[in-house]
N, C-alpha and C positions, 0 to 999 in steps of 0.2 A: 504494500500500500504506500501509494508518495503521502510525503511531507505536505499538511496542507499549505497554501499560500496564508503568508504573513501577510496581512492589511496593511497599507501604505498610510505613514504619516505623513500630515500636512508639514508643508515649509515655513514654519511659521518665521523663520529667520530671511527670507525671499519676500514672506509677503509684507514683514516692518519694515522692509526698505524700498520697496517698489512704493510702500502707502507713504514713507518719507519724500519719496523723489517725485510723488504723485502721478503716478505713471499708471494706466489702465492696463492689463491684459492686450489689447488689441496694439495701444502704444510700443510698449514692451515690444511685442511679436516685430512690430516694423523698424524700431532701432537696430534689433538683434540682426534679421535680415540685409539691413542696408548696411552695418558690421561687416559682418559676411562678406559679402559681395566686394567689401574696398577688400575686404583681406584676401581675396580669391577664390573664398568659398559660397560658390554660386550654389552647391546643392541645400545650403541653409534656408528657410522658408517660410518660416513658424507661422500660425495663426495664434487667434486669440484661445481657442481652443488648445491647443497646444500650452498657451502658458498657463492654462487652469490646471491643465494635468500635472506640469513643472509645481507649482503651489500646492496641491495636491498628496507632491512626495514622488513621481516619477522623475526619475534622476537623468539628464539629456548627457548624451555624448558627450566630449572633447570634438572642436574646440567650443561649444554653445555657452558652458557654464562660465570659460574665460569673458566670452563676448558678454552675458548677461553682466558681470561682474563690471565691464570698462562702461558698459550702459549708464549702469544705476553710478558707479563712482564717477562719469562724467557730471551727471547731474548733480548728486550730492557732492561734488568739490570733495571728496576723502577718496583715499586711494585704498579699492576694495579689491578683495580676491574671491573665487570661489566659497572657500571654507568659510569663508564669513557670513553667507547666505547661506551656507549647508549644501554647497552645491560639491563635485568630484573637481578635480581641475590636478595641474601640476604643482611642483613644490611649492611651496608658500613662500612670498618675500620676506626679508630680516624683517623681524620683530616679530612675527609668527614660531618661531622654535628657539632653538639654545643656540645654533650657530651663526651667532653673530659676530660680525667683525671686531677686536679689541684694540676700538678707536673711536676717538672721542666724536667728529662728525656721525660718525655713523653709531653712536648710541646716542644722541640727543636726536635724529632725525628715525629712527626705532621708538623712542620714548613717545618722540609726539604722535609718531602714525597709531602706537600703541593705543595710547591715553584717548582720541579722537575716535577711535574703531568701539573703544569700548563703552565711551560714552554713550552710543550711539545703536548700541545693541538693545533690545526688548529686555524685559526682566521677567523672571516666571521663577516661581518655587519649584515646580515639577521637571525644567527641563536637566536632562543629567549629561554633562559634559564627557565623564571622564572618561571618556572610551578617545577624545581623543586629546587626553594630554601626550606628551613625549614619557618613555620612560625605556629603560635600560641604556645603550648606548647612543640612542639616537638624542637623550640626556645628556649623558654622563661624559660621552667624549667632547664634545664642545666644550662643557664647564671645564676638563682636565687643563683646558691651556690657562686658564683663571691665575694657578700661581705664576707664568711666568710672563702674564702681561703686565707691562710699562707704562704710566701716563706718558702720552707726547706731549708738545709743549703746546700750552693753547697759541689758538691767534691773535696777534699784538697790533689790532684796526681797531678806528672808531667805527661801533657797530650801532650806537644810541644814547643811550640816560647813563650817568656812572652810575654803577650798581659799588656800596659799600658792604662793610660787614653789617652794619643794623638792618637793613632789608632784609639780612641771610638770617638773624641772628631771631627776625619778627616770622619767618618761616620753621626756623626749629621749636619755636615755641606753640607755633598751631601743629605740626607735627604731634609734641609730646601733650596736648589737649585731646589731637581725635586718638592717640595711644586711648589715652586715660576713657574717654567715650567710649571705645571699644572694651576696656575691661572691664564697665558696667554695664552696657547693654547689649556685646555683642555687636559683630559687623554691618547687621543691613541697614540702619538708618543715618549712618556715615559715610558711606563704601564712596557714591560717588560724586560726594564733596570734595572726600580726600582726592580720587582720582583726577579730577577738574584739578588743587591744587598742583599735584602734580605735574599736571598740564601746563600750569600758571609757571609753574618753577622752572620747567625745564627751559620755556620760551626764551626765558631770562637769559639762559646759556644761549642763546641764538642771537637776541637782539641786543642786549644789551655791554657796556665796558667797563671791562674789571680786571684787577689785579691777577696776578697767578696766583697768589694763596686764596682771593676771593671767590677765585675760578673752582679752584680744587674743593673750598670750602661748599658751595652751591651744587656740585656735583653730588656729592657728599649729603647734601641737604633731600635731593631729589632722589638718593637710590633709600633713604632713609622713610622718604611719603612713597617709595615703590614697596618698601616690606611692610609699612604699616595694612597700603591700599590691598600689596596680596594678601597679608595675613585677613582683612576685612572678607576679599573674597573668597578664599580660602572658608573659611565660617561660617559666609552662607551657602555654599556648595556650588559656586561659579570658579567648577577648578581649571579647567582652561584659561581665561582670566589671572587666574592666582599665579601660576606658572609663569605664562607671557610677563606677570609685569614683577615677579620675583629674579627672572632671567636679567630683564632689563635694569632691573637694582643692581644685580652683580657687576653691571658692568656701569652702572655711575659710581658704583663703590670703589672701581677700580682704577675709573681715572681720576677720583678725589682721594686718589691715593691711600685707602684704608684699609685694609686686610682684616680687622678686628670686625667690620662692620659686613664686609664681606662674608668673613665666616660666618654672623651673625644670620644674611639672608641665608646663604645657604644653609642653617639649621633651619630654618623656619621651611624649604624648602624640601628637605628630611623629613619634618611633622608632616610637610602632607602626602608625600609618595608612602608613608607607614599608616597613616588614617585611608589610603586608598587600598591598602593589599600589599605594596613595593617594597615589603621590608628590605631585600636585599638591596635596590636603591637608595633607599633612607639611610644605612650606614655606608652607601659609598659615599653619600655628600657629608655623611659627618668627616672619614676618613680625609676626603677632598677639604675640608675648612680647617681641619686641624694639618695637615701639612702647607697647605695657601697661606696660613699665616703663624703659622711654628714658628717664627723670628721676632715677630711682632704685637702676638695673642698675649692676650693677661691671664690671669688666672680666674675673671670670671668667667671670662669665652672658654678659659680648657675648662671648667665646671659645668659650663652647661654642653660641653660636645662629648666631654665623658660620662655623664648621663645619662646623655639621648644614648652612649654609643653602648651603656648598660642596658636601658630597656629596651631598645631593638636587637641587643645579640640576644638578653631571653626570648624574646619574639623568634629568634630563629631555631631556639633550641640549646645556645652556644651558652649554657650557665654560667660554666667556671670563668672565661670570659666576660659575661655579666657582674659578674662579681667583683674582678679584677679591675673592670671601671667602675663600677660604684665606688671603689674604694679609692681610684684617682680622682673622680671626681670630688668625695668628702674629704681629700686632703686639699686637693686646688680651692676648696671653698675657701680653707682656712686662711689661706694665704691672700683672702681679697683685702685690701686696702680699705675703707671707707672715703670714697672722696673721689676715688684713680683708678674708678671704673668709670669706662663710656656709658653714656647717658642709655642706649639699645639693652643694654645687660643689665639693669634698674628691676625687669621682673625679677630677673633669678635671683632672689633672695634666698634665706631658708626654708622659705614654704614650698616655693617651687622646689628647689633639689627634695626636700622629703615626699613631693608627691611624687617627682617624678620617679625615682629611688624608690619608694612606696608601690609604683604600678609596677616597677621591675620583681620585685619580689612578688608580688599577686599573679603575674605570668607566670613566673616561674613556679610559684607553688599549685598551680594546674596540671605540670610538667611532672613532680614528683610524685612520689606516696609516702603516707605511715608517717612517721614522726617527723620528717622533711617537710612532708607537704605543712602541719602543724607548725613548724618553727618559721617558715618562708613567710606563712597568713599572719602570723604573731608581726614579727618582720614588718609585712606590711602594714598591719593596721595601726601599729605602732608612729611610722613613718606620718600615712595619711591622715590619723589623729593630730598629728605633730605640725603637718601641714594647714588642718582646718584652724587650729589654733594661734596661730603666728598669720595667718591671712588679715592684709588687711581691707578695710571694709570694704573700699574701691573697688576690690578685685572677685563679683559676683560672680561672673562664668567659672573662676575658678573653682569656686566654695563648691558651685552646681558639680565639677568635675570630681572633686574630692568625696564627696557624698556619693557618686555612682560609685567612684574607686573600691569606698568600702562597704558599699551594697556589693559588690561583684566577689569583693574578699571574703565577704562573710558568705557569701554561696558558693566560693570554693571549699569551703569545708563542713557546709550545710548547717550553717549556722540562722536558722529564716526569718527568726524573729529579729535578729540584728539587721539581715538584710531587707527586710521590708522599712523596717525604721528609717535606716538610711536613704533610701528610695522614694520615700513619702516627703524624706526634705528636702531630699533632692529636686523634685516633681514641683512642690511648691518653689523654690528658686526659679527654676525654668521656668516658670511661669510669665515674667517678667523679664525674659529673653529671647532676642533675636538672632539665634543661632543652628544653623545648620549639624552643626559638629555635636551638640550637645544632645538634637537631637538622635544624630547617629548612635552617641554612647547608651542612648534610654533604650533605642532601637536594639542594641546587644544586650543590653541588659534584660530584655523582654526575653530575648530566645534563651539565655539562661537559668532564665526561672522556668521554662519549661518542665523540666523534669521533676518540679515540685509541685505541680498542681493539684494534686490530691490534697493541697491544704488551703484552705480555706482566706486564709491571711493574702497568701499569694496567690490565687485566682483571682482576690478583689483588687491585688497592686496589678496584675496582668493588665486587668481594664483601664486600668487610669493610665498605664504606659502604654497602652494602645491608643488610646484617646489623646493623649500629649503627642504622641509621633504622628501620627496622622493629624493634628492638627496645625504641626510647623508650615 
């Protein structure tokens, strides 16, 4: 018996930019054609009918989706590609993947096509990107040239307004405002505010005359609103988005000459390949940040890379290695300064390391048995308790994460009354957040209370974590 046919989804990324460029179906049909034709290709022909079926979800040949693509980005002034419409086409131009040039032109002119494309996208809760992020090499070799790219020397023309450092100085301070936004409610009522600034900022680097340290400083500035704007996207689950404009950080981080800030995106880049499935990715970009800036890293950047780099080897299985960075990472704590840490590493405090250190033992006590598994739960709840305690208030999503941590710990060892408890405050936190991610973790947390239904307590937490996930 065949395979039935799959129903064809609508374009709904075709048809918000045909309704931006105001273009009819029948218009449409006749650009595309007269396209054609200068290009050579006389058998193109489309009708209006033809473009309902394209809207539709029937995917047209090469080269059509090129031609729709020069259409609609004639009329809307933005330089579009197939994939941006959801259409097939050939490789994407820079600022679409990781292989970008490591130069300065060509990462402010990636920023802006970035920042402008994104804008300019639809917004929907339901649509799910991550089929096509980049991941394994067609990631990871790109970033490899990361540690051995060089700022060049900016260019020394009058370009406009002299730009100072208190312009720079009034951008890192909206920066560390929509940070602080986001640790209380979560990404989507920020996302793209920040991303617009980013826009604003990088222009800056186009039009305006400024010093080399003020140059390097604003680069600096802009890959710093790119890790905030992906972490924002990143949260509400626009991971495509998150990627593209985490990529494009790495490389303003690199001509503002910072390697701490650097490693910085790329962990944040780590979190999401390991929330997507990519564990083995996750620890190659941690690996990738901790030698890009092994000369120049403090020891709050090695404390949070040897953390992440604990809870993603138990994510693979690799304990003993787990271990061995938690416990680089709680001696690199030690050694943080107060004061002479960059402003980016301000989360990792001690709450963070104990959550994160806290999830690695919870993983890993899944892993064991018998009085292992008992000492790892202990281990983590210990940790995560230690976490919720030292949070400060600002930091809502966290607290909501800390509470799944040890609902999840206490149902590693079947403990349901602790794990319902946690769950229920958990629930009420998220209440009052805008977050994709958090509610992914409710979402695992549901399927692992499965095996406890027979109890009463957790059949009636079941429904409320159903009701909270479906209602993001």
């Amino acid at each position: 018996m065949g395979q039935a046919r799959q129903p064809k989804q609508r374009n709904v990324l075709l048809e918000h930019f045909m309704e931006r460029a105001e273009l009819s179906d029948g218009v449409l049909a006749q650009e595309v054609a007269t396209r054609g034709r200068a290009a050579g290709h006389r058998q193109i022909n489309p009708d209006e009918s033809r473009v309902r079926r394209w809207r539709g979800g029937e995917r047209p040949r090469p080269p059509v989706p090129q031609l729709i693509a020069d259409v609609l980005g004639a009329r809307l002034a933005l330089p579009l590609t197939p994939a941006d419409m959801g259409l097939p086409g050939p490789q994407q131009p820079p600022g679409h993947g990781a292989d970008l040039p490591w130069q300065h032109a060509a990462s402010i002119a990636a920023i802006a096509r970035l920042t402008r494309s994104d804008l300019m996208l639809p917004h929907t809760r339901t649509s799910d990107d991550t089929t096509q992020i980049q991941t394994a090499e067609a990631l990871l070799e790109p970033l490899r040239r990361w540690p051995s790219a060089k700022p060049a020397s900016l260019p020394d023309k009058p370009r406009g307004r002299k730009l100072g450092s208190a312009q720079v100085e009034a951008v890192e301070q909206l920066t560390a405002a929509f940070r602080d936004s986001d640790n209380r409610h979560g990404g989507l009522l920020s996302r793209r505010a920040v991303v617009a600034q980013m826009a604003e900022t990088n222009e800056l680097l186009e039009t305006s005359t400024y010093t080399e340290a003020t140059g390097r400083r604003l680069f600096r500035a802009v890959a710093d609103l790119g890790s905030v704007a992906g972490w924002m996207s990143f949260d509400v689950g626009r991971h495509t988005s998150a990627q593209r404009l985490f990529v494009a950080a790495v490389h303003a981080a690199s001509e503002g000459g910072d390697r701490q800030l650097g490693a910085h995106i790329l962990q944040c880049m780590a979190r999401q390949m390991s929330h997507l499935g990519h564990v083995e990715d996750a620890l190659e970009l941690v690996a990738l940040a901790q030698y890009g800036a092994r000369r120049s890293v403090g020891p709050g950047t090695r404390a949070v890379l040897a953390s992440l780099q604990a809870r993603f080897s138990a994510m693979c299985g690799e304990l003993e290695e787990s271990q061995r960075a938690a416990g680089e990472a709680e001696d690199a704590f030690t050694r943080i300064v107060p004061g002479e840490e960059p402003l980016h590493t301000a989360f990792f405090d001690e709450a963070e390391m104990s959550a994160t250190l806290g999830i690695a033992h919870q993983i890993a006590a899944k892993q064991v048995t018998g009085r292992q598994r008992t000492e790892r739960a202990e281990q983590s709840l210990a940790m995560l308790a230690n976490a919720l305690r030292l949070r400060p208030s600002e930091r809502v999503r966290s607290k909501a994460f800390d509470h799944i941590g040890l609902a999840r710990t206490h149902l590693a060892v079947g403990e349901l009354a602790g794990a319902c408890q946690e769950a229920t405050t958990a629930l009420t936190i998220a209440e009052g957040l805008h977050s994709t991610r958090v509610a992914d973790r409710l979402s695992e947390l549901y399927e692992e209370t499965e095996p406890h239904t027979t109890s009463n307590d957790v059949s009636s937490l079941r429904e409320r974590l159903e009701h909270a996930v479906t209602a993001k």
